[in-house]
C-alpha positions, 0 to 999 in steps of 0.5 A: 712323218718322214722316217717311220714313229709318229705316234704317242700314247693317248690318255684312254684306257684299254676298254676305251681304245678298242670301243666301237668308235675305232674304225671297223677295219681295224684288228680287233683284241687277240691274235693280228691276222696279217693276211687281213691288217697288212693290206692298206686300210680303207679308214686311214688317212695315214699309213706306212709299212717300214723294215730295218735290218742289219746283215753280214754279206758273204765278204764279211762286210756289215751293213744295216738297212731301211725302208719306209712306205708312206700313202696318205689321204690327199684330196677327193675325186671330185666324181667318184667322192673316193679318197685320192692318195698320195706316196713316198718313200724313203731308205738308206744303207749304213755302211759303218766300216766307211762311215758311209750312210746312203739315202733315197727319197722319192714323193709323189708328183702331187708333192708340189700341190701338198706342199704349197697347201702344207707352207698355206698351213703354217706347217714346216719351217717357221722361217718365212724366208724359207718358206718362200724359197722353198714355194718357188720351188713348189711353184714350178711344180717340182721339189728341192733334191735330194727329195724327187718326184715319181716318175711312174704312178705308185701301185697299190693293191688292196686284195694283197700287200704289194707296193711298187713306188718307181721300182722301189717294192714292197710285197708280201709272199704267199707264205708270210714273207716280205720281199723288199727291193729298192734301187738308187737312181744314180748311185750303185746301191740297192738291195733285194731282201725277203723277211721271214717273221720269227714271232707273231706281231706286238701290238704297241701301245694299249692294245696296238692303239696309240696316239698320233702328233696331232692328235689322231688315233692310230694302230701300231703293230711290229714284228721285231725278229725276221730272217733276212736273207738276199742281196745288197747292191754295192759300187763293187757289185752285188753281194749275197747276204750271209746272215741277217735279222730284219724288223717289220712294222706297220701303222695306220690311223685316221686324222681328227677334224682340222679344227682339233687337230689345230687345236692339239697339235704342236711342234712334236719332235721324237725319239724311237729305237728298235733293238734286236739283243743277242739273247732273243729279245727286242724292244720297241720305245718311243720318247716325243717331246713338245719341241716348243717346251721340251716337255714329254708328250709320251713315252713308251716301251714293248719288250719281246722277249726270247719266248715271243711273249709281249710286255709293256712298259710306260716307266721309261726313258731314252735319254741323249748322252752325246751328240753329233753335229751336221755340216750341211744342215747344222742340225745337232742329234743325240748319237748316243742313248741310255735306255732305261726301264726301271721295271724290266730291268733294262739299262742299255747304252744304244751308240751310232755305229757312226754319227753321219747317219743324216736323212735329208730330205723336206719331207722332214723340216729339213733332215732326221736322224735314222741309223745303226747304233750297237746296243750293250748294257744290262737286261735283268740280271744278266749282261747283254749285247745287240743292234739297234735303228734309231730314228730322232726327228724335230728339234730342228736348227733351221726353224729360222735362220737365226737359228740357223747361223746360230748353229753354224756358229758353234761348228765354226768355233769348234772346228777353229778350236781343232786348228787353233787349241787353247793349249796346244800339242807339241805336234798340233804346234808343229802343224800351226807353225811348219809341217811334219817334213820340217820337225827341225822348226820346233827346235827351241820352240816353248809351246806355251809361249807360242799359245799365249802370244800368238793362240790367245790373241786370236782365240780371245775374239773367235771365241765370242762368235760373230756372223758365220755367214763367210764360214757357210759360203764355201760349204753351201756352194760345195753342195749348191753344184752337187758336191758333198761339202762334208769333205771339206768340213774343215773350211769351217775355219778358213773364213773365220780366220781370215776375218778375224785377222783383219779385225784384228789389225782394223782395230789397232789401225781405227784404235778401236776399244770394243769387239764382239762385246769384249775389249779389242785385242791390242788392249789386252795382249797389246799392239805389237802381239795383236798385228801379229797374230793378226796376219799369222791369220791370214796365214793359218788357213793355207794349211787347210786347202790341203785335199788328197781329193783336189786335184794338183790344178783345181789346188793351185786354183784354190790357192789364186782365189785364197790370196785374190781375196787376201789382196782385195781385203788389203787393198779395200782396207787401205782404200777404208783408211785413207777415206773419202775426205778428200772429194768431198768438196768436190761433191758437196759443191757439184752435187754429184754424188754417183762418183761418192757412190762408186767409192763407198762400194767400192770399198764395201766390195773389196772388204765384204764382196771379194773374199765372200766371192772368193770363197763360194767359188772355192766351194764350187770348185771342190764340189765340181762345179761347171765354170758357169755355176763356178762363176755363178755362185761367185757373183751371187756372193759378191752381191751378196756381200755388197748388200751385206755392207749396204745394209750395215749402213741402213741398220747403222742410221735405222738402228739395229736389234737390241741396240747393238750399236748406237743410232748414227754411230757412223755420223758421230765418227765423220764416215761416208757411207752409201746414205751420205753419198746417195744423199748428196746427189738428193739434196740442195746446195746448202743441204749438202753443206749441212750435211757434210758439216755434220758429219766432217765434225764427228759431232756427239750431239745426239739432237743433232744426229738425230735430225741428221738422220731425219734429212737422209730419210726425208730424201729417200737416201736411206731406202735407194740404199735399201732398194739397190742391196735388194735390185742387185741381190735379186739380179745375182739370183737370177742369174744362178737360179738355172745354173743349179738344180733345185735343191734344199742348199740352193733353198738356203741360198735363196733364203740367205740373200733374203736374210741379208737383206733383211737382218736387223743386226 
């Protein structure tokens, strides 16, 4: 497991946990030996060593840490019939002051070859558009950042506990001690610390014997009070810790069959907290749940107390009060908890010192949540206080990517919730309409009003949802160059606003009824206050290309490719409104149907392709993309929006999901599409008079459309239109593939143009 739980508590009784069918180098009842069960054991598939700690450097800065050291059974020696391991390895810093979180993993050079076995499982991503991404990655041998692979083979002793993983170690001191050190390979952090145990090891579960997701016995002991002391590696140098207290755990165990484990495992997902109280005591608790079901898969509590002595809980609860969503992988995590063990006493409320503590990384389908949180709350009689690591891993968005965009989606209405509220303050008023050098602007102004005429009509349409697609763009290609979008998250808006705009005015210029499942808005609010809220939109979004980190330049460049987009969706419009009538004698009687074509994409372009361009070159911009990943990801977009419209086309003659629209609806209202014009270029001279009759007669005979339909694919207009969004697709992605590193974002983006292609609404 790709942080540090992966257990839950079997069915079996103490005298049946520790009977002799438990692998013979595991400890028996009574005191651990650690000297002994440190070691990696000869029986285990499944291992990992893991600390945490939470220190005070000599500047007073507060930081927490972890690391985990993961070594598991990959394959056989073919001569020697010994098991062959593989390794990784995780940490990160919390740095809650700068709501800063720092993370590193690196895996082992056979990670590509388990991967590919792993996605051959059925294991990781249930999207099968993923899955393929990320085998293209795993094909060339390499995995997606930020995960990298070793460079050096990984040390393991079996006589001492001494792990070197790339120069990130793990060794036990000749006097019980442990001595951590990690370096990341491109930021200036890191840390040396040593661990001095203050308690004799817990064992979890019945006896230390717990049960693993998939079904496999597992031995589980921790340390939960250690001095820490050491160093921390900062951008300002190295810092000496002052004061700190550390946890330690190990677990091991052993895989069932591949038949039972099939049988048994599910798709498991987990809460685990660690907390150190200010009175002595600590408390170790896991919560997993079936993530298909949501039902509890187990739950467990051990509680040391100030004296070392061990007591053990299966009454328990960690339960979610509040939670946080990711920008760069719109996971949403608990990042609050209540801890409550009705039988000891314990009622804690455990709270993140910041909610960006995301580890991202494939190992974990994509990303897990593993930080710092401040406990408080009731112990017994008596109020108390403390630190505490909380991991939450599964429960993940981007099982697929319907999923996915779903959870964009959210992000996209809360964050256009900021800019525009329903019920607005005088300031937020102020900032919608002028600025805080221009209060002068308000004067006279009734908040109100301005909320019901111009917050309300945009509001009304934002709030139904629709593809966030434009929204994931910018941020996507901020991070695709190696950027950090969540600088930027506030984008999330712009492209919603911007769209919403120009449906807005669509439908009051194509005097549409329905939008989103609800009325259009000129039918609620009228169409003098529809057109203008309409392109206050256009306007709305300006205000948030505003970065004290863009540079004066790089901003004007933000704001050409801005109204570039403006002006081609205007343009594109006004080419949409005038339509393709007007050739289509023409065509109809010369048969040639490739000027017809240019028209249609031409159209589709300027709407669709230019703004969605327009913003992932934004993205790239802020991210500090070269001008050729600037380009790149620009012309990967604009296929994309081509195919996206293309596609809309197909759907709108093959049907879409849930019949969100009627079959042939495009027929009914005399349009020209890409089939239409494909088709004329296909068809006979009379075939071509038909064809056009049909549709230049806006016919409601649903026979008629029908047969309609029949004719373009008899022709194969409907598929060359298929074929071209793919052929044009997969030509963009090749030209940005070696532009830009492998990464879980140029996953995504892979993904995302195979999704386009083949959404079915």
């Amino acid at each position: 497991m790709p942080g540090r739980m992966a257990t839950a508590m079997g069915p079996e009784t103490l005298q049946e946990a520790i009977m002799p069918k438990n692998p013979s180098d595991w400890p028996q009842s009574g005191p651990i030996d650690l000297a002994v069960h440190d070691l990696p054991h000869a029986s285990s598939s499944t291992e990992w060593w893991y600390i945490n700690g939470h220190l005070t450097t000599v500047t007073g800065k507060q930081l927490s840490i972890f690391a985990s050291f993961f070594r598991i059974v990959s394959g056989q020696d073919p001569q020697t019939k010994n098991p062959v391991h593989a390794h990784s390895v995780t940490w990160a810093i919390s740095d809650p002051s700068n709501q800063r979180y720092v993370s590193q993993s690196l895996v082992d050079k056979d990670a590509p070859r388990l991967g590919k076995i792993r996605l051959e499982r059925g294991e990781g991503s249930r999207d099968p558009r993923l899955q393929r991404a990320l085998r293209e990655v795993l094909d060339k041998g390499q995995v997606p950042r930020p995960d990298r692979l070793f460079v050096h083979d990984p040390h393991v002793s079996l006589q001492q506990l001494d792990l070197n993983f790339d120069d990130q170690s793990l060794r036990k001191r000749d006097d019980g001690s442990y001595e951590l050190s990690v370096r990341h390979e491109h930021l200036s952090y890191g840390f040396d610390v040593v661990l001095q145990p203050l308690v004799a090891p817990a064992r979890h579960g019945e006896d230390g014997v717990v049960r693993g997701v998939s079904g496999e016995d597992m031995f589980y002991y921790f340390i939960p009070r250690c001095t820490l002391t050491g160093s921390v590696t900062l951008p300002g140098g190295v810092e000496t810790i002052a004061q700190g207290s550390g946890w330690y755990d190990h677990e091991f165990g052993t895989h069932l069959s591949e038949q039972t484990v099939q049988e048994k495992a599910g798709n498991i997902g987990w809460n685990w907290c660690g907390v150190q109280l200010a009175d002595g005591s600590a408390i170790s608790a896991y919560a997993l749940i079936d993530e298909d079901t949501l039902e509890s898969r187990g739950n467990w509590a051990i509680v040391v107390d100030a004296a070392g002595q061990q007591h053990r809980y299966d009454d328990m609860t960690l339960e979610a009060t509040a939670s946080w969503s990711s920008t760069r992988t719109f996971q949403e995590y608990p990042t609050q908890w209540r801890l409550h063990v009705p039988a000891a006493g314990i009622d804690l409320t455990l709270k993140a010192a910041f909610d960006d503590q995301e580890f991202v990384t494939l190992i974990s389908k994509p990303a897990f949540w593993e930080g710092r949180v401040d406990v408080l709350g009731r112990f017994g009689n008596s109020d108390v206080t403390g630190l505490g690591y909380v991991e939450r891993s599964g429960m993940v968005a981007m099982n697929d990517m319907d999923g996915f965009f779903a959870a964009v989606g959210r992000e996209v209405r809360k964050s256009v919730n900021e800019i525009l509220p329903r019920n607005p303050t005088w300031e937020q008023t102020r900032d919608m309409i002028a600025s805080k050098d221009r209060p002068q602007y308000m004067d006279g102004v009734e908040v109100n009003q301005l909320a019901r005429t111009m917050v309300d009509p945009v509001r009304d349409i934002t709030d139904r949802g629709g593809k966030s697609w434009r929204s994931y763009a910018a941020l996507a290609c901020c991070d695709v160059v190696g950027g950090d979008s969540r600088t930027y998250v506030q984008w999330l808006a712009m492209p919603e606003l911007m769209h919403v705009g120009s449906l807005i005015v669509d439908d009051v210029q194509d005097k549409s009824t329905v939008r989103r499942g609800g009325p259009t808005t000129h039918l609620v609010h009228g169409e003098a206050l529809a057109i203008n809220a309409g392109t206050a939109c256009y306007f709305m979004g300006q205000r948030l290309l505003f970065s004290q980190d863009v540079s004066p330049h790089n901003r004007l460049r933000l704001y050409d490719l801005y109204f570039e987009s403006l002006r081609a969706g205007h343009a594109g419009q006004a080419l949409d409104i005038g339509g393709h009538d007007h050739v289509m004698a023409d065509v109809v009687a010369s048969g040639d149907g490739a000027l017809l074509e240019r028209r249609v994409l031409a159209v589709h372009r300027l709407k669709t392709a230019v703004p969605a361009a327009s913003l992932a070159r934004m993205g790239a911009l802020v991210g500090g993309g070269s001008e050729a990943q600037i380009e790149g990801v620009g012309l990967f977009f604009e296929a994309l929006g081509l195919a996206f419209q293309i596609i809309d086309d197909v759907l709108n003659l093959r049907g879409f999901r849930g019949d969100l629209k009627d079959r042939g609806e495009d027929i009914a209202h005399g349009k020209v599409t890409l089939p239409i014009a494909k088709a004329m270029s296909r068809m006979s001279l009379e075939e071509r008079q038909k064809l056009w009759a049909t549709v230049e007669s806006k016919t409601s005979d649903r026979s008629l459309i029908e047969a309609t339909i029949a004719d373009l694919e008899r022709h194969g207009a409907i598929q060359a239109c298929e074929d071209e969004a793919r052929a044009m697709v997969e030509q963009a992605w090749a030209q940005l593939e070696p532009l830009v590193l492998d990464s879980l974002p140029k996953l995504l983006l892979r993904a995302f143009g195979w999704y386009v292609l083949e959404r079915h609404y």
